[in-house]
N, C-alpha and C positions, 0 to 999 in steps of 0.2 A: 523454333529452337529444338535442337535434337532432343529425344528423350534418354536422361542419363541410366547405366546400366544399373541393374539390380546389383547386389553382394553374390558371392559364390553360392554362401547356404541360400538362398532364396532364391535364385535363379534354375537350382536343383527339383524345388518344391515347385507345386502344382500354381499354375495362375489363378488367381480371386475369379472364378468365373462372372460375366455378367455385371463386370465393374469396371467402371472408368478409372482407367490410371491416373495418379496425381500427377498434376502437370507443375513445372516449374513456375509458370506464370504465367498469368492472360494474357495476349497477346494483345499490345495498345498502338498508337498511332505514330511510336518514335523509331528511328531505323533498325535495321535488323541488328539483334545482340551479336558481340565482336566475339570470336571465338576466344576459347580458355586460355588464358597465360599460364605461364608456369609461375611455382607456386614463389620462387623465387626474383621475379621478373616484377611483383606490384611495387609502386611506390611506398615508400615507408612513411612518407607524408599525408596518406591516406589516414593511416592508424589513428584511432582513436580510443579513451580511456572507455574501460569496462566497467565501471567503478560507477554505481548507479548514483553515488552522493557524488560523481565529477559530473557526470553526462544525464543530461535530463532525456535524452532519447532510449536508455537502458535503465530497463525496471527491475521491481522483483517480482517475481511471479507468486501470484496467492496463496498459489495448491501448495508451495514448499513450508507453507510455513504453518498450514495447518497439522491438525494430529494427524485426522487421515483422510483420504479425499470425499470423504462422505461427512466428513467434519465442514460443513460451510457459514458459517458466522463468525465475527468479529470475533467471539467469544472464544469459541477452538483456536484462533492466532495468538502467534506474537504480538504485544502491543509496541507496535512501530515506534509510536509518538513517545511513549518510554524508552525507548532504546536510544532513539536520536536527541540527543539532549542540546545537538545544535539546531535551532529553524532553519526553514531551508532556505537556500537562497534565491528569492525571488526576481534579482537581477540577471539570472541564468535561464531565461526560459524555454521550453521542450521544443523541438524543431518543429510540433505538430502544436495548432488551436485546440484538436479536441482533445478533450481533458481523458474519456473513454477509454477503457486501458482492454485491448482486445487480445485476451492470449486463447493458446491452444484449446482449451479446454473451453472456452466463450464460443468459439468459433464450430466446436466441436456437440455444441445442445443447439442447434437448431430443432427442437426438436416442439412439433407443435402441436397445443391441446385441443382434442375431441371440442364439440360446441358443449355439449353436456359437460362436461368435467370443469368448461368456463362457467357456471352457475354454481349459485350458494350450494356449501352438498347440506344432508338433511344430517340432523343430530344425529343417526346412527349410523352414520359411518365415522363418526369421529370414533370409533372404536375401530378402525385402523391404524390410527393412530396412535393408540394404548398399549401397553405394554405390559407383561406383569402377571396378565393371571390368567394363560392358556389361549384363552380368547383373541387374543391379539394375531395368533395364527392362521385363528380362522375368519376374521372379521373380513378381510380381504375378497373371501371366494364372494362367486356371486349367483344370487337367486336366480333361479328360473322366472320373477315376473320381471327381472330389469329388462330396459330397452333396449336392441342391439344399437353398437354406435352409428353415430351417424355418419352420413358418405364426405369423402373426403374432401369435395366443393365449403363442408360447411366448417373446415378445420380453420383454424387463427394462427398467421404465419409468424404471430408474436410474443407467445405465449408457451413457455417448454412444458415437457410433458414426460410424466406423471407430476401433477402438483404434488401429490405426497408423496413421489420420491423423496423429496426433500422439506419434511416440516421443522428443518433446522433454521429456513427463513422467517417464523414464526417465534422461534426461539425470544426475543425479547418479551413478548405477550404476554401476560396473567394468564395463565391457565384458569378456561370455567370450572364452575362449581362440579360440572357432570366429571371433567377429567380427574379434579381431584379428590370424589369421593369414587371415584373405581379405584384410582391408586391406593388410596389409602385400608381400601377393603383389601385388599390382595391378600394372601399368606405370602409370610416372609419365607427369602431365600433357605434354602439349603444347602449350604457350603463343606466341602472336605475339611478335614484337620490334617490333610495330607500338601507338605512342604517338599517340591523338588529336591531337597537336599543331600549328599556333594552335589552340587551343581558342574556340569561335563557339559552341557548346551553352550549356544553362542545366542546373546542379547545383544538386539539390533535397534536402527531409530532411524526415521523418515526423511529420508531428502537432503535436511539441511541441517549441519552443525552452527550450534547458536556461535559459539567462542570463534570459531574461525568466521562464520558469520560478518562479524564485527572486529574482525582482525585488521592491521592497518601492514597491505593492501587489504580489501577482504577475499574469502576464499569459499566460494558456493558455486553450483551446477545450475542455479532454475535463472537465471539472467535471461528474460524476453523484452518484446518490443510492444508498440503497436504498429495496426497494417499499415495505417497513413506514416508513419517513420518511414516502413519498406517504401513506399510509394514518392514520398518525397526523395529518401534518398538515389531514386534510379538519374536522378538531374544529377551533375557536375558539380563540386564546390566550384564557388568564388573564385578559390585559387588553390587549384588541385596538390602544390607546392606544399600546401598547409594542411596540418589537422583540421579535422572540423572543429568548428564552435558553435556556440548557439546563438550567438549573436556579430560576432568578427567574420566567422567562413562559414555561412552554411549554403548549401546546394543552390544553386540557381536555376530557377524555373523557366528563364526564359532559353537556358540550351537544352536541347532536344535530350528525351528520357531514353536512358537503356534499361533491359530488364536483369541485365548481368549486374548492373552498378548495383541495383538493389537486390543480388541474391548474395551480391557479396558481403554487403550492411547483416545480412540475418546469418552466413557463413562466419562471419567474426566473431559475432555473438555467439554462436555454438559452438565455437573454438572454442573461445574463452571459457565457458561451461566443462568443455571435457578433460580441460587442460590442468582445470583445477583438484578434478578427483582422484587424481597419486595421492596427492597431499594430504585430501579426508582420508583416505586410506592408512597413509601412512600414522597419521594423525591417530585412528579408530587402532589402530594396530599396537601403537606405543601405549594407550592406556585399556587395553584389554578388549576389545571390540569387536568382532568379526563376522558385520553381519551387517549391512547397510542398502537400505530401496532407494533406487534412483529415481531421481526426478525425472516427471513425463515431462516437463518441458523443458528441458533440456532441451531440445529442438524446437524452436517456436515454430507452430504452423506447417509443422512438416506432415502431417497429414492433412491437412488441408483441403477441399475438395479446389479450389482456383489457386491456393499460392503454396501449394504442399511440393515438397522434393525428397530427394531420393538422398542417402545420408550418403552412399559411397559414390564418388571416391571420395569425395574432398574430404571427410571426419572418417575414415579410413584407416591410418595411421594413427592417430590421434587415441581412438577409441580402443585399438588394438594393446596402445602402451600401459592404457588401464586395467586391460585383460593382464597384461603381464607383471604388474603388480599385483593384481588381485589374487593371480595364481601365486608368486610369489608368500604372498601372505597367507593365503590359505581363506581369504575373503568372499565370503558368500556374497552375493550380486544378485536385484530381483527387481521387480518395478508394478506396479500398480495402475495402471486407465484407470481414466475419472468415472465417476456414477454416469454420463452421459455415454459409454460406448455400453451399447444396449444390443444384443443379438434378439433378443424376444420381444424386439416392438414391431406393432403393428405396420410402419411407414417405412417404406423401402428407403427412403433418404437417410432414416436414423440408420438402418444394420450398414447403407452403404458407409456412411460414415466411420463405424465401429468395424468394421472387416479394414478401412484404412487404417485405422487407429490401432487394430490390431497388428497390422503389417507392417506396422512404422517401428510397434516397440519390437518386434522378434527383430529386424534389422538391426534396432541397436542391440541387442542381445549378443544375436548374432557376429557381427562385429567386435566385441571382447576378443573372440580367438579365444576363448578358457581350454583348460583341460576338459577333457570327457566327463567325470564329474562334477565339477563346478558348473559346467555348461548346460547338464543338466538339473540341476538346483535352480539355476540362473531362470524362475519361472515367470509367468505374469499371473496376478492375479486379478478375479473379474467378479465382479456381483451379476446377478442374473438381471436383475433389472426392476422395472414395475410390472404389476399386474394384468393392468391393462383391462380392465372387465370381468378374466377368464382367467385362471391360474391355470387349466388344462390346454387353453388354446395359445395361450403365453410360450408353453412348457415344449408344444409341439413347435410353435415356430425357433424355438433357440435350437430344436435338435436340426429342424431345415435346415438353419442355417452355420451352424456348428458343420453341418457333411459339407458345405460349402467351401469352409477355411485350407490352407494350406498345411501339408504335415508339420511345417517347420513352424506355425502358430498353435499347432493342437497337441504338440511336444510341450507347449511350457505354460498352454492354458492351464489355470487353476480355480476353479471356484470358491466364494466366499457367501458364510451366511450372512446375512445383514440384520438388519436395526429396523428395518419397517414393512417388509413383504414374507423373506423367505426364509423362514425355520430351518434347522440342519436335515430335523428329519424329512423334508420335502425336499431339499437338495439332495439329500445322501443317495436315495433309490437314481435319481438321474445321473449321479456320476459315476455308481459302478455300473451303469447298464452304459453310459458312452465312454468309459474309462478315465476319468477327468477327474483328480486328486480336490480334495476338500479339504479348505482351510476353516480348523474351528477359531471363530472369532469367541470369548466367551466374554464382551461385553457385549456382543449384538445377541449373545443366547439370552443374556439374563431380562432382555427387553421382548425379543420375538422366539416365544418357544409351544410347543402344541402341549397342553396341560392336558391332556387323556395321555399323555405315553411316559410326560416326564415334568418334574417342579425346577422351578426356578432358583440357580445356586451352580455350585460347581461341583456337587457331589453326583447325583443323577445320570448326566453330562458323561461320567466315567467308564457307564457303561456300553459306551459306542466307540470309545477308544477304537476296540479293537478292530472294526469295520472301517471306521475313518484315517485310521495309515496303514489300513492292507489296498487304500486307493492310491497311495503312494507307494508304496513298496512294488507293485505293482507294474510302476512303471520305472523303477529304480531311481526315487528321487528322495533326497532328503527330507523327511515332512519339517511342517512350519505350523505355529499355530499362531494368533494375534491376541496381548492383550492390554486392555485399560480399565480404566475406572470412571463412574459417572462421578457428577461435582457434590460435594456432601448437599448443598442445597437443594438437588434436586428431587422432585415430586412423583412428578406424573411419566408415565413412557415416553414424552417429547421431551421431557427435559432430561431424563436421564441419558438420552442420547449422547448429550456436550460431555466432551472428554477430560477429565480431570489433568492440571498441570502434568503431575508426577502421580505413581501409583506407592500402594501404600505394600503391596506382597504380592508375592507370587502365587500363578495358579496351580492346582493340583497336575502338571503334566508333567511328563516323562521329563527324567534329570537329564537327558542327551538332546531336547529339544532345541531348535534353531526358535526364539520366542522374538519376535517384533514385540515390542514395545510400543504404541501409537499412544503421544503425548506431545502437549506445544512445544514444551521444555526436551524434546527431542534427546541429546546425547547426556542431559542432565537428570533425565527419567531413569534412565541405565545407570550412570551413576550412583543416583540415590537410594537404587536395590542391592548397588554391589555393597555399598556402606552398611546397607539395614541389615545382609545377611551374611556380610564378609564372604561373601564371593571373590572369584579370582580376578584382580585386577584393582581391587578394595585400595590398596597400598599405591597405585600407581599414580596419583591423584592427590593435589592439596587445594585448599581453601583461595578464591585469589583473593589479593587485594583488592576493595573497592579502585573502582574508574584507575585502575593502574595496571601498565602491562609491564611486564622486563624483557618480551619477546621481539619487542618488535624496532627495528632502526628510525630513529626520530632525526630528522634535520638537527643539527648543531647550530643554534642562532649567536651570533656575533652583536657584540654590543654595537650599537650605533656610533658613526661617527660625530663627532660635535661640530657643529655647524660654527663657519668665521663672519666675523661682521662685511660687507662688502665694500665697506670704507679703507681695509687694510690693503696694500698696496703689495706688490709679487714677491717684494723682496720683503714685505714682513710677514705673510703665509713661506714662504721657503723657511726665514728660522722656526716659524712655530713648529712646523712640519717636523724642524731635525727635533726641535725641544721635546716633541710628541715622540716619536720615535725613540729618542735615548730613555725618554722616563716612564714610556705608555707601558701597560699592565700586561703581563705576557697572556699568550694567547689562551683560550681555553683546551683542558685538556681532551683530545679526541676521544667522542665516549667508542668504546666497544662497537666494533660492528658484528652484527649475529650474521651468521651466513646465511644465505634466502633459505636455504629447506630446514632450518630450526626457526624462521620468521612465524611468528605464531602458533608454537608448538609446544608453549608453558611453561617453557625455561627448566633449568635443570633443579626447579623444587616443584616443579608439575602444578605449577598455581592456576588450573584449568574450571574447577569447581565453581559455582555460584549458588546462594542460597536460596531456596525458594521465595519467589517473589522479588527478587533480588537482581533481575536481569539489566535492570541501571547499572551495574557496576561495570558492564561492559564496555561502557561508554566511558570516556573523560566526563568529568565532572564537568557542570553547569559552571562557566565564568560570570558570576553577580559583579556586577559596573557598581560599587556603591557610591552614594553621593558626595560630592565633595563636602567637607566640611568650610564652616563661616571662617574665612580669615580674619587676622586683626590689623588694624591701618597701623601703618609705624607713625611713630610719636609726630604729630603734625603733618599729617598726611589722611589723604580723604579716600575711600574704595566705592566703588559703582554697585549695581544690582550683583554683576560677575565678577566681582572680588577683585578687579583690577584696579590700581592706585589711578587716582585723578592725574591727570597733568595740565598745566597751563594752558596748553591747546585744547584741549577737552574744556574745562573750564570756558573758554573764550567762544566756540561752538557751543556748548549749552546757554549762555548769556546772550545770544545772538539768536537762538531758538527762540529763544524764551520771547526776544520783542519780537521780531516777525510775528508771534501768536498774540500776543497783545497788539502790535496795530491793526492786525486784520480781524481781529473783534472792533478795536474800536471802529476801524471802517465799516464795518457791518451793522453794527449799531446807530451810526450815522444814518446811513443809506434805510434801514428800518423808521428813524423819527419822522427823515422827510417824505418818506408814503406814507405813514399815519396824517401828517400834515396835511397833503394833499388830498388824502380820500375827506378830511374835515371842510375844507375851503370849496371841496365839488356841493357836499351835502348843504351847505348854507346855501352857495348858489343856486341850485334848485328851489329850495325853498324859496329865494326870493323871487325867482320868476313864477311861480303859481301864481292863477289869477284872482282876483279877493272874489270873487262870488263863490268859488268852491270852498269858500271856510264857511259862508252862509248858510247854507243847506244844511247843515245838523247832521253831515254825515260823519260819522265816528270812523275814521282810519286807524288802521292795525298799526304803530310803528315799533319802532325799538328808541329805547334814551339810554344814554351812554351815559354810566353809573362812572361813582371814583374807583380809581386805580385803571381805568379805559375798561370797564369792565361794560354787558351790555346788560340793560333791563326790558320789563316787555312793555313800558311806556315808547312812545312814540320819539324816533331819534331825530328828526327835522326840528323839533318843536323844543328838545333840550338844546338845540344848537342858537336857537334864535333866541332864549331865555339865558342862554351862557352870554348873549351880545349884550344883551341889556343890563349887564351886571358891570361895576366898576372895572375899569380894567385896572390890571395888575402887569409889572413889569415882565414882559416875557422870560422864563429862566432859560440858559442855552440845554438843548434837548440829553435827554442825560443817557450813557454810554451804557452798550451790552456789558453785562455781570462777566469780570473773568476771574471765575473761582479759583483758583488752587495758582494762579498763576503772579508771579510776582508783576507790582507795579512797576511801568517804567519810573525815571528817575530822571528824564530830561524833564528839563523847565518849560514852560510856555515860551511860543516866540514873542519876541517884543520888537515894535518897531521903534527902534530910538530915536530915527529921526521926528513925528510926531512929539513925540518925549518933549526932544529940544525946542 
């Protein structure tokens, strides 16, 4: 398959030297891909719903709904399971067996750890992981007696790497006693008394709007797949005529795979993703907002190293109409790579990966079409990465590979301090010696900061301002800072990591800043600052109603028909028909229809608001089934377990029941006497053929005697049988019938033969 062209801006810029380009797809065993149609020329029968509660083959992707990509726990999210107040339905199941949910950034950590870093580490280095009191900047570096790593045979292709990149996967765990007496020893923060205020900045939020979110349709950019969907879908439905389904039309395996079919499956999907972000905009725009990061997957898998593609042309257009609303609005535009695009790791697979991943987002960037300033705003932001052993040898490979990139990447690269390796003041010297703007995060300051230069707080912090946006000014770009808040519960450095819902104030930074926001509660974090400090846009906003919208078009349900007996005959449905017609209830009045671009957009009292903790009300409310209540029988009338009246037919079937289970016990109890019998008449017989010398002998045999009620003793049971003979006899009684409890007596009479009688 040919390889599709780059975009203009990138085709200008220098090639990834020493990198394999992403290819559209492996090349498999089914015939060659059919050249491109136009865009007009697909069937519409193909189409399928976006809507990840219709289509179990379309997800939502993680990273959108965390606070920030270095947020990885359950905890940093949205709770799903709160939100969806409907279960899901298990009658629709996903086109794929595995349950494994493979998105961009999964695909994107191959990244695998040293043998050494797979063993327990020793208690002191858990003071990389701390946070708090200076120390935590330095715990990192490494002695002169550690081991050089080991060679790359002994690496584990299973295991990503840096483990403490990420001690956010620990996060559930009790902190030991050693974490939480360092914490607690710390000196407390130092904080300004200095408030942004008038506030002239633009406050922004991550990826994804909760309220449209949840909008009916819904309205979000990170919609991914997994790879086996791609793969499955390269097969033909059923019946190409039709939509897919997950059970009625899905692909057939047994006609031959294209690799188009399925690049088209992941093309819709990124449709549908860019298609949507007018809307946020416009959305961010009407209630004060201008300032939103795009989600990196937005493309699923388009950097890829085997199923990665090029965005233009096909999302070309597409992307471009976002540029011209964004310009329109005056909309600042920026995006984020996940903690796995690492330019200072040791393993060439990881930078190859992250020079793709870097090339993927300037594309889409690029693509907007913005004005000359926005375009340049329009930056990425990137953490340095792990450690790696060596903070000097780290340092040196991100500059290798940093002279590597493309201008059109090193224009909107941006660095960021982090939460577990690198302090500002260790970033700051690298970015004005390669000219690369720093973003202060000050929740990753107040976790990882060097305590010989500066304390913990946001006061201290103030005196680098001026060095950390002369690296933006510098290259004529708007600076940005990030902030949040740890969870009041939290203790130790690892746990102050987790991002608080919503923040509680603003930090001491310049009143013109462009400030992110990174919180779960995403465009409700902004919110809640404009409220605390009457900010601009305070007024644009009201409270919604719990689980109720007024935005959105609902179907119009029609009362049901009333069903006719089938007994009535054509000409006595034709009068009911007219009788129905002349007297039936007129029809319901047509509610309002909202036009699609005020479709989730708060109605005109702006009821977009939700109260912390409160993210259920997005949802319809829970429909509770309650149970029927006990009916009462009408006067002379009988009801069953399920409340329905008895009828003579009923009746006459439980009476009929009822002896069927009484004769087939009495036959059963029959058939039980006469084996008793018979095992009685074998055992006497035996008895009597023994020969009489064997009683002489005085040998004492073990038997069993059959006690009253047929019960057995541990006397001998031959010897009860022959002492039962010898006893008067008594009139045998007839053998008496199985017990049927609960069950009524039959009531027919014994047979009688009358003729005998006579």
């Amino acid at each position: 398959m040919p390889k599709r062209k780059s975009s203009t801006a990138l085709a200008q810029s220098t090639p990834l030297p020493n990198l394999p380009p992403p290819q559209a797809f492996a090349v498999d065993d089914g015939p060659p891909a059919p050249k491109r149609a136009a865009r007009g020329s697909r069937s519409s029968g193909r189409k399928a719903s976006m809507n990840p509660e219709k289509n179990a083959n379309v997800l939502d992707a993680p990273e959108a709904f965390r606070a920030s990509p270095d947020a990885d726990t359950k905890d940093e999210r949205m709770d799903l399971d709160k939100m969806f107040t409907k279960e899901k339905d298990d009658s629709v199941p996903s086109l794929v067996e595995n349950g494994d949910s493979d998105t961009p950034l999964s695909e994107l950590s191959d990244i695998e750890t040293l043998a050494k870093a797979t063993e327990a580490p020793p208690k002191a280095s858990k003071a990389s992981k701390k946070g708090g009191k200076g120390e935590t900047a330095k715990a990192a570096k490494v002695t002169s007696d550690e081991k050089p790593a080991a060679p790359a045979k002994a690496m584990k292709a299973d295991v990503k790497e840096p483990q403490f990149l990420d001690p956010e996967a620990d996060g559930e765990e009790e902190a030991d006693e050693e974490e939480i007496k360092a914490a607690l020893s710390r000196p407390p923060p130092v904080n300004s008394d200095v408030l942004p205020l008038p506030w002239k900045g633009r406050l922004g939020y991550a990826c994804l709007n909760t309220y449209l979110r949840f909008s009916n349709p819904p309205v979000f950019s990170s919609r991914t797949c997994r790879i086996a969907s791609i793969l499955e879908n390269r097969h033909p439905l059923s019946n190409p005529n039709e939509p897919p389904h997950a059970t009625k039309n899905r692909p057939d395996k047994e006609q031959p795979a294209s690799i188009r079919r399925g690049q088209d499956f992941v093309e819709q999907l990124c449709l549908a993703n860019v298609r949507d972000i007018p809307k946020m905009l416009r959305w961010n725009d009407r209630y004060g907002i201008k300032f939103m990061r795009l989600s990196s997957e937005m493309f699923p898998f388009a950097s890829h190293p085997e199923y990665g593609y090029k965005l233009a042309p096909f999302a070309s257009e597409a992307l471009a109409k976002v540029g011209k609303v964004a310009a329109k609005l005056g909309h600042r535009l920026t995006t984020h790579p996940g903690q796995y695009t690492q330019l200072g790791s040791p393993r060439k697979s990881v930078t190859d990966n992250a020079l793709r991943d870097l090339d993927y987002h300037a594309e889409m960037l690029s693509l907007l079409k913005l004005p000359p300033q926005q375009d340049r705003d329009a930056v990425m932001i990137l953490h340095l990465g792990g450690v790696f052993g060596d903070k000097e040898a780290t340092l040196a490979r991100f500059r290798e590979n940093y002279a590597k990139l493309p201008q059109g990447v090193k224009d909107r690269l941006v660095l960021e301090n982090d939460d577990v390796s690198w302090c500002v003041h260790e970033l700051l010297p690298l970015c004005e010696e390669l000219n690369i703007p720093i973003v202060l995060d000050y929740h990753h300051h107040n976790i990882i900061f060097d305590s010989t230069q500066i304390r913990e707080g946001t006061k201290d912090i103030i005196d680098l301002y001026p060095r950390i946006l002369a690296t933006w000014k510098r290259k004529n770009i708007t600076p940005k800072m990030h902030y949040s808040e740890p969870t009041p519960e939290a203790i130790t450095g690892r746990q102050r990591r987790k991002h608080n819902p919503r923040v509680a104030t603003l930090p001491p930074c310049p009143n013109d800043m462009d400030l992110m926001i990174e919180a779960k509660d995403k465009e409700q974090a902004v919110f809640e600052l404009m409220r605390t400090f009457k900010l601009p846009g305070f007024d644009t906003f009201n409270d919604m109603l719990p689980h109720i919208r007024k935005d959105d078009n609902k179907p119009v349900k029609r009362p049901p028909k009333k069903k006719t007996p089938k007994k009535k005959t054509k000409k006595q449905l034709e009068e009911e028909e007219d009788k129905d017609s002349a007297a039936s209830d007129p029809e319901p009045a047509p509610q309002a229809v909202i036009e699609e671009d005020e479709v989730g957009m708060g109605g005109p009292d702006g009821r977009v608001y939700w109260p912390p903790g409160q993210e259920h009300w997005l949802r319809p409310v829970k429909k509770v089934v309650k149970p029927k209540e006990n009916k009462k029988a009408p006067p002379g009338k009988e009801l069953d377990d399920q409340g329905r009246i008895v009828t003579a037919a009923m009746k006459r079937k439980r009476v009929k029941e009822e002896e069927e289970a009484i004769n087939a016990a009495q036959k059963e109890g029959e058939e039980m006497a006469k084996k008793v019998e018979a095992e009685v008449d074998e055992e006497v017989k035996e008895e009597d053929e023994e020969p009489a010398t064997e009683k002489g002998k005085g040998k004492s045999k073990k038997t069993k005697e059959t006690g009253a009620g047929g019960k057995q003793t541990s006397g001998g049971k031959k010897k009860a049988v022959k002492d039962v003979k010898q006893e008067p006899e008594e009139p045998q009684k007839p053998a008496a019938t199985a017990p049927t409890l609960g069950r009524r007596q039959s009531t027919r009479g014994k047979k009688v033969d009358y003729a005998e009688e006579n």
